[in-house]
C-alpha positions as a LaTeX table, in Angstrom:
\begin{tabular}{lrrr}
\hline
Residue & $x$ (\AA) & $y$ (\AA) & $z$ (\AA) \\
\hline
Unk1 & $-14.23$ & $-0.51$ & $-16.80$ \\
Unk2 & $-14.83$ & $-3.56$ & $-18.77$ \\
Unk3 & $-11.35$ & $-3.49$ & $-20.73$ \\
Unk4 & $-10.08$ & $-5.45$ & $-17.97$ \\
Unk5 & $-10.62$ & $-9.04$ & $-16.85$ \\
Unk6 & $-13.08$ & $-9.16$ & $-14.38$ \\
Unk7 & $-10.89$ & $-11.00$ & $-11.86$ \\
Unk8 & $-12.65$ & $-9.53$ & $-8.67$ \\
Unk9 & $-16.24$ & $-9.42$ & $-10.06$ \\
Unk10 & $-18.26$ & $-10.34$ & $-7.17$ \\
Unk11 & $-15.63$ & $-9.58$ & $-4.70$ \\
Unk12 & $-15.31$ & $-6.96$ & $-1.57$ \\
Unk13 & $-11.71$ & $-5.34$ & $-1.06$ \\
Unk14 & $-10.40$ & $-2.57$ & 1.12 \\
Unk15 & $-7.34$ & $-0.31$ & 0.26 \\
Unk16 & $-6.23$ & 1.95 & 2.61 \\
Unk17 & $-4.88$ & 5.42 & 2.47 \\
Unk18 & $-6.93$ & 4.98 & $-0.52$ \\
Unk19 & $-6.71$ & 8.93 & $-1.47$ \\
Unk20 & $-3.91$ & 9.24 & $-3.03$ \\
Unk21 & $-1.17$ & 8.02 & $-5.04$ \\
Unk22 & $-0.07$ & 4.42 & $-5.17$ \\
Unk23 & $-2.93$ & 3.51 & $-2.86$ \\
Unk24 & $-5.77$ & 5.51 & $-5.50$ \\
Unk25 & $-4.19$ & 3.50 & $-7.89$ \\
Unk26 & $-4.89$ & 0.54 & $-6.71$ \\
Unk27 & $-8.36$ & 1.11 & $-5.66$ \\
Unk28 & $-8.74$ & 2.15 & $-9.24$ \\
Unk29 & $-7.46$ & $-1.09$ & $-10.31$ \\
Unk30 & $-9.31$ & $-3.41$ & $-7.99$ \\
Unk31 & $-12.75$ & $-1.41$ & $-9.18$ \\
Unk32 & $-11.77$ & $-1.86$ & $-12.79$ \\
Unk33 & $-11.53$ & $-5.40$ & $-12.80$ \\
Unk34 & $-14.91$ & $-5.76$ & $-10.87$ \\
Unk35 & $-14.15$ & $-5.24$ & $-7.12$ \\
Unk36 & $-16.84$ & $-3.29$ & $-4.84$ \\
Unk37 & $-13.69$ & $-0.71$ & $-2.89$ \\
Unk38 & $-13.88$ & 0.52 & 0.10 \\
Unk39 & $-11.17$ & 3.68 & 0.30 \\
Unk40 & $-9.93$ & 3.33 & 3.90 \\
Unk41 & $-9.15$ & 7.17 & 4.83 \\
Unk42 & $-8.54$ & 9.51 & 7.27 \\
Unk43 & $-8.91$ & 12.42 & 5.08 \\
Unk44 & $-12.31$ & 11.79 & 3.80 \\
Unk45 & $-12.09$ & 14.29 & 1.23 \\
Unk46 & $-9.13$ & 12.59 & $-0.62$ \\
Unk47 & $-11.15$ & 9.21 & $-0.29$ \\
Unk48 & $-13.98$ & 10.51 & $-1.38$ \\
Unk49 & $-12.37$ & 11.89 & $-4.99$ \\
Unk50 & $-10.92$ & 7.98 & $-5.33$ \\
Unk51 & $-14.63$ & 6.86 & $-5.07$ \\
Unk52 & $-16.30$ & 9.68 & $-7.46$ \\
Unk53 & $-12.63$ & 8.49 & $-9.88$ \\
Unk54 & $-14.10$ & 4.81 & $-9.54$ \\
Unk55 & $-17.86$ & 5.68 & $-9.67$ \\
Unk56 & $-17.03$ & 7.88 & $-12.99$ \\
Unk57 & $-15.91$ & 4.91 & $-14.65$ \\
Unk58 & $-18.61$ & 2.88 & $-13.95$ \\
Unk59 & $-17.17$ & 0.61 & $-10.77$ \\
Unk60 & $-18.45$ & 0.25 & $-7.08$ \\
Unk61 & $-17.05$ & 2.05 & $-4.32$ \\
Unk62 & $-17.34$ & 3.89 & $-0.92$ \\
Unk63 & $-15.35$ & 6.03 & 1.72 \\
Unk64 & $-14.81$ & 4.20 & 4.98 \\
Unk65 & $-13.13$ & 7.57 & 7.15 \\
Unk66 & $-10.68$ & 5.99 & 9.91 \\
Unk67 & $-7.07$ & 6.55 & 11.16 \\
Unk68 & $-5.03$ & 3.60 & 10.68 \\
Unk69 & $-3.09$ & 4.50 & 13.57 \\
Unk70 & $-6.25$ & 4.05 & 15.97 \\
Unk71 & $-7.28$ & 1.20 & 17.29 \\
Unk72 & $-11.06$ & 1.91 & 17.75 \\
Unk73 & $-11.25$ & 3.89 & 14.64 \\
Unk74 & $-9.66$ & 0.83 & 12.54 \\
Unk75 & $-12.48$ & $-1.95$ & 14.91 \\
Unk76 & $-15.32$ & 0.25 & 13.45 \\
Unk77 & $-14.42$ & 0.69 & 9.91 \\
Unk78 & $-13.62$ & $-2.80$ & 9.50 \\
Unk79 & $-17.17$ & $-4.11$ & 11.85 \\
Unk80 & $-18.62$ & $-1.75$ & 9.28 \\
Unk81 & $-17.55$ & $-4.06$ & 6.19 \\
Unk82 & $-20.48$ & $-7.12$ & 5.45 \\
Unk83 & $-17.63$ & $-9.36$ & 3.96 \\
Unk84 & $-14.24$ & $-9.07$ & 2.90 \\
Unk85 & $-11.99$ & $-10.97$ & 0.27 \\
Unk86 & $-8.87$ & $-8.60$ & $-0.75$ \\
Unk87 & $-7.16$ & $-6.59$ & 1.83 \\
Unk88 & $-4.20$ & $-4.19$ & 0.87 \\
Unk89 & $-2.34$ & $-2.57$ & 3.72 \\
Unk90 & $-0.95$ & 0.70 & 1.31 \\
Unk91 & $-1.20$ & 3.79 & 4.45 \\
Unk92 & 2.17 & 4.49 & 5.40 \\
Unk93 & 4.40 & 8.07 & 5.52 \\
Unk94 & 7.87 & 8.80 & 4.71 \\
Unk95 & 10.98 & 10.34 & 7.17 \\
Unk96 & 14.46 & 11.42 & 6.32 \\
Unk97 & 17.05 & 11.03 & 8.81 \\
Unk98 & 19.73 & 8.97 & 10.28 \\
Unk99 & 19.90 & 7.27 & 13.76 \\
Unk100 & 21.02 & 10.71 & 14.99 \\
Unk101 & 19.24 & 12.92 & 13.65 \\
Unk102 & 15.63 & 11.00 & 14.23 \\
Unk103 & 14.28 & 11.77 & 17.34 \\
Unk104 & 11.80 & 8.95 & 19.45 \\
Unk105 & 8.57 & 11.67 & 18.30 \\
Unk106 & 10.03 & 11.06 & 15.02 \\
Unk107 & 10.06 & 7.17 & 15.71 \\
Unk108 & 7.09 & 7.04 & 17.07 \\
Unk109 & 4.95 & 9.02 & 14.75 \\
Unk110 & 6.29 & 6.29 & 11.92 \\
Unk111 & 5.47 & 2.99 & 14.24 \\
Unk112 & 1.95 & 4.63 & 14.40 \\
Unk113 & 0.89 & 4.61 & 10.96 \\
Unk114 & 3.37 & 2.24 & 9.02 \\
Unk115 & 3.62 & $-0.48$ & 11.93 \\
Unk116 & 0.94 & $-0.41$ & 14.26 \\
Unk117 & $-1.32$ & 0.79 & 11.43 \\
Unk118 & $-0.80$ & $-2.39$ & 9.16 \\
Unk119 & $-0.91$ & $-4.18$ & 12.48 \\
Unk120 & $-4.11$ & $-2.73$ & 12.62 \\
Unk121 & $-5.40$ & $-3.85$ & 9.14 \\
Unk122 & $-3.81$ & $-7.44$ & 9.48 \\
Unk123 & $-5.51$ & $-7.60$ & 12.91 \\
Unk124 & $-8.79$ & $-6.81$ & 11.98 \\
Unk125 & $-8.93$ & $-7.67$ & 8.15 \\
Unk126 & $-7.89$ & $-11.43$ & 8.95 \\
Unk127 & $-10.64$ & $-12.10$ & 11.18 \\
Unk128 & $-13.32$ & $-10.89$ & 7.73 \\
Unk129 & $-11.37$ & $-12.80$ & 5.61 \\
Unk130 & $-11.52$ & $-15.90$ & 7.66 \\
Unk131 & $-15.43$ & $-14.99$ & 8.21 \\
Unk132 & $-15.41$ & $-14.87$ & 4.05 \\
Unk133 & $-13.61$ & $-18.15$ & 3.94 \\
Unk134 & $-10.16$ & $-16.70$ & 3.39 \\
Unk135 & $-8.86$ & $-14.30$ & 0.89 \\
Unk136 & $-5.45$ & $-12.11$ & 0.09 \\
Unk137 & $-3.62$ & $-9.86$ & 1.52 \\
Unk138 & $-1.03$ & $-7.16$ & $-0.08$ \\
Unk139 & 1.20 & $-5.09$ & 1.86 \\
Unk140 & 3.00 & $-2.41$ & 0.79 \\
Unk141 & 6.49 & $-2.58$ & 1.91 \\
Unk142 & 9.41 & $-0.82$ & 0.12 \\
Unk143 & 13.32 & $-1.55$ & $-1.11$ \\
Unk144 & 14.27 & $-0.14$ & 1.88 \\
Unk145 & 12.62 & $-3.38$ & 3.76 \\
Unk146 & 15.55 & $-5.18$ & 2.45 \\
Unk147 & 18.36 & $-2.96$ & 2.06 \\
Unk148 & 19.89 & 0.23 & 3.97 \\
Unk149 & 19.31 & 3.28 & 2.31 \\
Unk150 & 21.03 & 6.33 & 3.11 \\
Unk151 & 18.98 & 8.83 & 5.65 \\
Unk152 & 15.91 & 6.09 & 5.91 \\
Unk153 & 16.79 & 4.38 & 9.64 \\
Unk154 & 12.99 & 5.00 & 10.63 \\
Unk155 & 11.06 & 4.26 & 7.33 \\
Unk156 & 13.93 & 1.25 & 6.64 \\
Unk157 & 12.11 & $-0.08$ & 10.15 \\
Unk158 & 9.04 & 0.30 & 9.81 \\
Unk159 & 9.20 & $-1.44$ & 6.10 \\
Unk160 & 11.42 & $-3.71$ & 7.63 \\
Unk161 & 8.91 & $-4.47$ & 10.16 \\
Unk162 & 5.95 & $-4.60$ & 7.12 \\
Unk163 & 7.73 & $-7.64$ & 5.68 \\
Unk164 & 8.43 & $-9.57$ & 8.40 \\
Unk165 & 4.17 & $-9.67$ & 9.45 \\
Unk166 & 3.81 & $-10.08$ & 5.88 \\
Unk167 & 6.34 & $-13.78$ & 6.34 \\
Unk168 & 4.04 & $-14.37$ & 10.01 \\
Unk169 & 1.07 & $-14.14$ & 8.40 \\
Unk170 & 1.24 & $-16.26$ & 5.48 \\
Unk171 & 2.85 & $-18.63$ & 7.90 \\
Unk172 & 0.36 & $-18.97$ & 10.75 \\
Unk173 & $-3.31$ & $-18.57$ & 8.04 \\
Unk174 & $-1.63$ & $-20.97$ & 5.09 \\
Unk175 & $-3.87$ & $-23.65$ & 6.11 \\
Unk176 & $-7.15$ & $-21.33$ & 6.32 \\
Unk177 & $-7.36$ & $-19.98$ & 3.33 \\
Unk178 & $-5.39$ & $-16.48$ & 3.53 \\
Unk179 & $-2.46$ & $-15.70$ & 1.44 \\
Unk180 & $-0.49$ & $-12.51$ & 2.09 \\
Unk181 & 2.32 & $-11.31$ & 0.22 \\
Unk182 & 4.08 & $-7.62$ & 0.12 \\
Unk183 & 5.41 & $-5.42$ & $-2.83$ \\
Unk184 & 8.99 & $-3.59$ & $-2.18$ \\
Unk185 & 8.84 & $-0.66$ & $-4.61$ \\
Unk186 & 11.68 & 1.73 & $-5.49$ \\
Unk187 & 10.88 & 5.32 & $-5.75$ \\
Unk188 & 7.07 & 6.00 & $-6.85$ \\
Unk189 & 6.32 & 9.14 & $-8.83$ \\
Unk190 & 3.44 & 10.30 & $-6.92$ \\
Unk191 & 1.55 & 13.95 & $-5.26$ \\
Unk192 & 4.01 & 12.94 & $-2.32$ \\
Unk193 & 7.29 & 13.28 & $-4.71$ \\
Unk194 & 6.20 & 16.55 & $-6.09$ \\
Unk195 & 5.71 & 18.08 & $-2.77$ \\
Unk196 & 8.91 & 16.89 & $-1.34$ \\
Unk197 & 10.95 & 18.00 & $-4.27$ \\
Unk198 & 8.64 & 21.37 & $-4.52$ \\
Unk199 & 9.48 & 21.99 & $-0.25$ \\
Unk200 & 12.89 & 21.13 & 0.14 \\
Unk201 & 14.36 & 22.12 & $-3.97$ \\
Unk202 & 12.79 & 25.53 & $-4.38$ \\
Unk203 & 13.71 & 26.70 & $-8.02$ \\
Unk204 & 15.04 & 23.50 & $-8.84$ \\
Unk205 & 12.21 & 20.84 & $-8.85$ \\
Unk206 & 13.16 & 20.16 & $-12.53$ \\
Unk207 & 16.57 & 18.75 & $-12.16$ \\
Unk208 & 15.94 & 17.22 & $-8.90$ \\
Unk209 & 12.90 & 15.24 & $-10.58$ \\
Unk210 & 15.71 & 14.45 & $-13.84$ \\
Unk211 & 18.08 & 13.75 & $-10.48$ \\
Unk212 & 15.94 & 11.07 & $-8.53$ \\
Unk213 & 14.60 & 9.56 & $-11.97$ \\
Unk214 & 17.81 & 8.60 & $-13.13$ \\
Unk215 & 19.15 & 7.45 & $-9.86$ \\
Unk216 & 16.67 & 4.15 & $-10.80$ \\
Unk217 & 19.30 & 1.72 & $-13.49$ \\
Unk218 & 15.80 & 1.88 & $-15.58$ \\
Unk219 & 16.32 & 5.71 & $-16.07$ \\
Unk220 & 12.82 & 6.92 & $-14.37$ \\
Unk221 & 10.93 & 6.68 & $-11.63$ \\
Unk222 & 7.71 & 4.00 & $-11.32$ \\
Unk223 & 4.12 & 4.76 & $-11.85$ \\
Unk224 & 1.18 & 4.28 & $-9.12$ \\
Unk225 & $-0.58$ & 2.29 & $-12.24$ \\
Unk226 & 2.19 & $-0.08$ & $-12.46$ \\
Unk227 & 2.28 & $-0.78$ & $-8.70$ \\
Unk228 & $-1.47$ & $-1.23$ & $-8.98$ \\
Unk229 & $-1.38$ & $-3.78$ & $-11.57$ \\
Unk230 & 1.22 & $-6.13$ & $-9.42$ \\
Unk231 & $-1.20$ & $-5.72$ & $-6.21$ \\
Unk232 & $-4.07$ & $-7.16$ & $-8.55$ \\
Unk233 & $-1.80$ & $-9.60$ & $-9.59$ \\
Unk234 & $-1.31$ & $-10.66$ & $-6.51$ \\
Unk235 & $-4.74$ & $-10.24$ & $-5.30$ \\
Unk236 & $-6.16$ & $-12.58$ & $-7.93$ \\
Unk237 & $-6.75$ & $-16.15$ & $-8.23$ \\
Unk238 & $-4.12$ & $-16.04$ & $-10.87$ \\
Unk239 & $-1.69$ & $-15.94$ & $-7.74$ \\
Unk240 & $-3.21$ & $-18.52$ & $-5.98$ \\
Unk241 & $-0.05$ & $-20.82$ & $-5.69$ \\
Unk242 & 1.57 & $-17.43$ & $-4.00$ \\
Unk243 & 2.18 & $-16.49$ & $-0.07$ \\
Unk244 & 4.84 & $-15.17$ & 2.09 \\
Unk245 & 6.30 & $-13.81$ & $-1.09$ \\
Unk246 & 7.64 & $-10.09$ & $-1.29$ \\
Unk247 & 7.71 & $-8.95$ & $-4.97$ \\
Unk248 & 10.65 & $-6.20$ & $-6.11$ \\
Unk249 & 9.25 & $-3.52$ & $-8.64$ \\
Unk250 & 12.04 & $-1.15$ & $-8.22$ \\
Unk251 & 13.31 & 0.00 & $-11.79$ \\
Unk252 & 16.60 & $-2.44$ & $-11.37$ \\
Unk253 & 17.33 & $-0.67$ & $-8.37$ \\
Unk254 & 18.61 & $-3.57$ & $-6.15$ \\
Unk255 & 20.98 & $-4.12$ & $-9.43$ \\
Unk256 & 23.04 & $-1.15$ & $-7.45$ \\
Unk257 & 23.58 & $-3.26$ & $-4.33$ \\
\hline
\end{tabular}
């Protein structure tokens, strides 16, 4: 734990959908360079490996259990934080399909958790920060929040959506202390990609994994680490003269555009 600079020693931060993937990552991260976590989870379980991952390695951190999606869930977990100082917004989920083919369940079940559920962690997790004396934000938007990709028309707006409160509030808390940026990653290799290769290419997870790696002009797909190390980045006083930025880590993939 003490490889890295300590640029959070001292410091409180919240990741949610903490479990897994990008967002373990960068829990991971934030402990290693002195951060007390709190994993922000609805699967406890999965939150509670991140913190036993973190606690292994000698950092600070603890399971806060809560649905982004729900308002009341999201007031307690976030009433049950003393202070605050880094917030990332990482909880979202993924849908294929066109205007068509996406039904308004399908819409809907997307606005919960990657709109209404960074709504959710802006709405609450500015109000700490400003009771801290300000702080940063991170939000994990996507490539597809600033160009169309094919089968994406109710991820592309929710990520869409993710930016655009990411450019509101660094606007309206610029004077009080808050910064808040967003990352727009390309494809991630994480337990998500494996699964959705493994459930829709049966027998051929191999050369669909060689298939979606290359797609990226940088020949392979990105690593949760890598992600994780920009959101600290970003996070850190290092970044202090940054707001309302969104940051591309996306393998040269808007090079195809």
């Amino acid at each position: 734990m003490t490889s890295l600079p300590q640029r959070f020693a001292g410091k409180q931060a919240l990741v949610t959908g903490g479990g897994s993937g990008i967002g373990r990552a960068i829990g991971v991260r934030l402990a290693a360079e002195g951060a007390a976590v709190a994993v922000l989870e609805r699967n406890a379980e999965a939150g509670a490996e991140t913190v036993a991952e973190i606690r292994a390695a000698g950092g600070t951190a603890h399971v806060l259990t809560a649905d982004v999606s729900v308002t009341e869930s999201m007031r307690a977990a976030f009433a049950s934080l003393g202070k605050l100082d880094v917030l990332v917004n990482n909880a979202g989920i993924a849908h294929v399909g066109d205007v068509v083919s996406t039904t308004a369940e399908d819409l809907d079940r997307i606005y919960a958790v990657n709109v209404k559920g960074v709504y959710h962690g802006l709405h609450f997790g500015v109000q700490k920060l400003l009771a801290s004396g300000g702080g940063a934000v991170v939000n994990l938007a996507s490539l597809a929040s600033k160009v169309g990709l094919a089968d994406r028309f109710a991820y592309g707006m929710s990520k869409g959506a993710v930016y655009t409160m990411t450019l509101s509030v660094a606007r309206d808390f610029v004077s009080r202390g808050i910064r808040c940026n967003c990352v727009c990653p390309a494809r991630v290799h994480t337990p998500f990609v494996d699964g959705f290769i493994a459930k829709n290419y049966p027998g051929k997870e191999a050369e669909t994994f060689a298939r979606l790696s290359a797609a990226q002009p940088i020949g392979r797909m990105g690593e949760p680490a890598e992600i994780a190390a920009l959101v600290a980045f970003l996070c850190s006083d290092e970044a202090k003269f940054i707001t309302g930025s969104a940051y591309d880590i996306d393998g040269g993939a808007t090079l195809l555009r």
